[in-house]
C-alpha positions as a printed Julia matrix, in Angstrom:
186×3 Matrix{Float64}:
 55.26  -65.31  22.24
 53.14  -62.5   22.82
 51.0   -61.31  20.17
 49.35  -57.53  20.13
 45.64  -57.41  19.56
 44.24  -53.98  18.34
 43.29  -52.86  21.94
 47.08  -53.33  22.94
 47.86  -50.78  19.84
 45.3   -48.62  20.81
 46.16  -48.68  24.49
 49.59  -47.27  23.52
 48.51  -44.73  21.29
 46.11  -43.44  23.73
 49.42  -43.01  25.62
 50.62  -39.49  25.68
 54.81  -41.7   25.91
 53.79  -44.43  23.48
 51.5   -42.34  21.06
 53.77  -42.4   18.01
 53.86  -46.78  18.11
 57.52  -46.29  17.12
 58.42  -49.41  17.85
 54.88  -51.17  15.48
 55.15  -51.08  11.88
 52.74  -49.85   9.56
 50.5   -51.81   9.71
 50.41  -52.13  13.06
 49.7   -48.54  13.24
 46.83  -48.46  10.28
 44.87  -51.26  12.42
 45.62  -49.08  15.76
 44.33  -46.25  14.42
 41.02  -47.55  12.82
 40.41  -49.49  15.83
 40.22  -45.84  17.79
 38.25  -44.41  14.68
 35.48  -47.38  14.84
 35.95  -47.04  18.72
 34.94  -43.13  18.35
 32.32  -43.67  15.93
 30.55  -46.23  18.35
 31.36  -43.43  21.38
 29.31  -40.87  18.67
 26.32  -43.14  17.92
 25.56  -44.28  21.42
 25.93  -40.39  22.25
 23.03  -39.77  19.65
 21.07  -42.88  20.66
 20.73  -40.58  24.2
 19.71  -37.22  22.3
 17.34  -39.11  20.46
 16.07  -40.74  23.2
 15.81  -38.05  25.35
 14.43  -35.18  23.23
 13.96  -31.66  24.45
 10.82  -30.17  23.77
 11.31  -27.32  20.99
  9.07  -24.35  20.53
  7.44  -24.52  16.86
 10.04  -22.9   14.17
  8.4   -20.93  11.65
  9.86  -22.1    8.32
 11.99  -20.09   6.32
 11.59  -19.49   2.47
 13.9   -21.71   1.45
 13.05  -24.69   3.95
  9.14  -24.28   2.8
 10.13  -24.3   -0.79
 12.95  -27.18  -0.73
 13.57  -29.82  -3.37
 12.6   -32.94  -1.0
 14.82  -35.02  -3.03
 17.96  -33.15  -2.28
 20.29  -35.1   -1.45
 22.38  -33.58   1.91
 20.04  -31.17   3.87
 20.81  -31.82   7.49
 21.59  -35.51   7.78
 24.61  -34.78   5.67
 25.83  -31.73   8.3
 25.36  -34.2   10.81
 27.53  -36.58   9.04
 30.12  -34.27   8.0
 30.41  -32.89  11.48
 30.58  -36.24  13.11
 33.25  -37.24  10.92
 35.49  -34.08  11.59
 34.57  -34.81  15.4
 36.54  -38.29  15.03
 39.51  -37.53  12.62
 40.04  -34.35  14.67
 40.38  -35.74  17.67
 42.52  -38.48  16.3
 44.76  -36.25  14.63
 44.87  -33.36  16.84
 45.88  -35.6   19.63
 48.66  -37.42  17.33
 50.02  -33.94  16.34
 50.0   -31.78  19.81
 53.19  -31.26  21.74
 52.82  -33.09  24.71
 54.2   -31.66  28.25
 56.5   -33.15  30.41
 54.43  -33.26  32.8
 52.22  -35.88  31.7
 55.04  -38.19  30.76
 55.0   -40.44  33.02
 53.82  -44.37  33.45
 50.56  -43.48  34.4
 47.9   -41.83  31.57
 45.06  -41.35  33.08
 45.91  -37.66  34.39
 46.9   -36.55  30.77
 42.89  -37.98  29.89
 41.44  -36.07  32.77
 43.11  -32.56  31.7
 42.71  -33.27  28.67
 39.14  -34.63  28.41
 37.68  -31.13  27.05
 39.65  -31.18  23.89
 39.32  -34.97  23.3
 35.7   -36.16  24.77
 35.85  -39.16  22.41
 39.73  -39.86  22.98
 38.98  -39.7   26.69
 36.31  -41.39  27.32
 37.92  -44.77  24.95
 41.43  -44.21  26.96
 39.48  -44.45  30.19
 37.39  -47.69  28.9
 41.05  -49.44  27.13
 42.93  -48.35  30.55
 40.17  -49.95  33.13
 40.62  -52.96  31.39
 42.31  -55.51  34.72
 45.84  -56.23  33.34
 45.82  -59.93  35.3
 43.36  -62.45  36.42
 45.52  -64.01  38.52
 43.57  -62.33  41.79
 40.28  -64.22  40.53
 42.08  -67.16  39.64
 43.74  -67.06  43.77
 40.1   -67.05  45.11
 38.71  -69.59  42.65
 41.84  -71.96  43.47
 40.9   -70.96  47.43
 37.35  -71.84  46.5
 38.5   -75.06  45.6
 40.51  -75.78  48.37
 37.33  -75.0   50.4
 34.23  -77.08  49.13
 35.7   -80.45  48.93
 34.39  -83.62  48.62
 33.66  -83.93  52.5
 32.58  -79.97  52.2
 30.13  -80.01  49.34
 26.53  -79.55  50.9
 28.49  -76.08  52.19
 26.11  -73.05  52.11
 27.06  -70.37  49.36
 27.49  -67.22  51.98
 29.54  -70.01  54.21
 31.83  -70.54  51.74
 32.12  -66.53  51.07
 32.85  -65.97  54.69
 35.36  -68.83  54.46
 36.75  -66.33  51.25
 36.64  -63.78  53.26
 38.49  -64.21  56.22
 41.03  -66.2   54.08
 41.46  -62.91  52.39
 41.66  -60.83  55.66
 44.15  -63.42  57.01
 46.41  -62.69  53.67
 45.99  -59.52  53.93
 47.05  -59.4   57.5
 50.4   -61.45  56.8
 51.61  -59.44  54.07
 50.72  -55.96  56.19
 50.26  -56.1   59.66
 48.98  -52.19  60.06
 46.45  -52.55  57.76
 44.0   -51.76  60.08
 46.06  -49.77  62.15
């Protein structure tokens, strides 16, 4: 039986038809959801990694008052903006995007247009759908040209040159190609 790991749930909440997981329970939903939250959170960091390690050079800021004269030990100051607002980036994109009236337009098998209209509103949400919807849904393609690999270095065939053997691929491909569509190339 097939089991659904927490990209599967995320997957199908990042889709505008699936969004709601009615057919998960709970649970199912809690761990779909904090996968996406840890997934933005990662998405936020990596984005501050690049600020930080690209900085722009700033004129010199005369201090105000109340910067010159500030306790030191204060708990807060800036780092806690930053946190605040980076945690209102990710439960607002969550939540905004589980609460908005979707169009018909965009319901449909395929999300990726909904992502690319949408990835103004939702940077974070975007950028994770694209990443979970890349993902190849098979390996049976790689699996075909390993199994054709095989067929081709035998035990008569093993001193066979590596770009040989890729040619071999090749054309085996273009021939399969061929058979299954004629006009390819046409």
């Amino acid at each position: 039986m097939f089991t659904f790991d927490e990209k599967h749930l995320a997957a199908a909440v990042l889709h505008p038809l699936y969004r709601r997981l009615t057919f998960a329970s709970t649970y199912s939903k809690t761990i779909a959801h904090s996968y996406i939250r840890q997934q933005i959170d990662e998405i936020l960091a990596l984005n501050s990694q690049e600020q930080m390690t690209l900085p722009e050079p700033s004129k010199k800021k005369h201090k105000s008052m109340e910067d010159q004269f500030a306790d030191p030990d204060d708990v807060g100051g800036i780092n806690a903006i930053d946190m605040v607002s980076t945690t209102t980036v990710k439960n607002d994109e969550l939540d905004k995007y589980l609460k908005m009236n979707i169009e018909d337009i965009y319901k449909q098998s395929n999300p990726l247009p909904f992502w690319k209209h949408h990835q103004h509103k939702f940077p974070c949400l975007s950028l994770l759908a694209r990443r979970l919807f890349s993902i190849p849904v098979t390996s049976a393609a790689v699996e075909r040209s390993f199994s054709a690999a095989g067929l081709a270095v035998t035990e008569r065939r093993s001193s066979l040159d590596p770009d040989t053997v890729n040619n071999i691929l090749f054309v085996r491909s273009i021939q399969n190609l061929l058979e299954r569509n004629p006009d390819f190339f046409s």
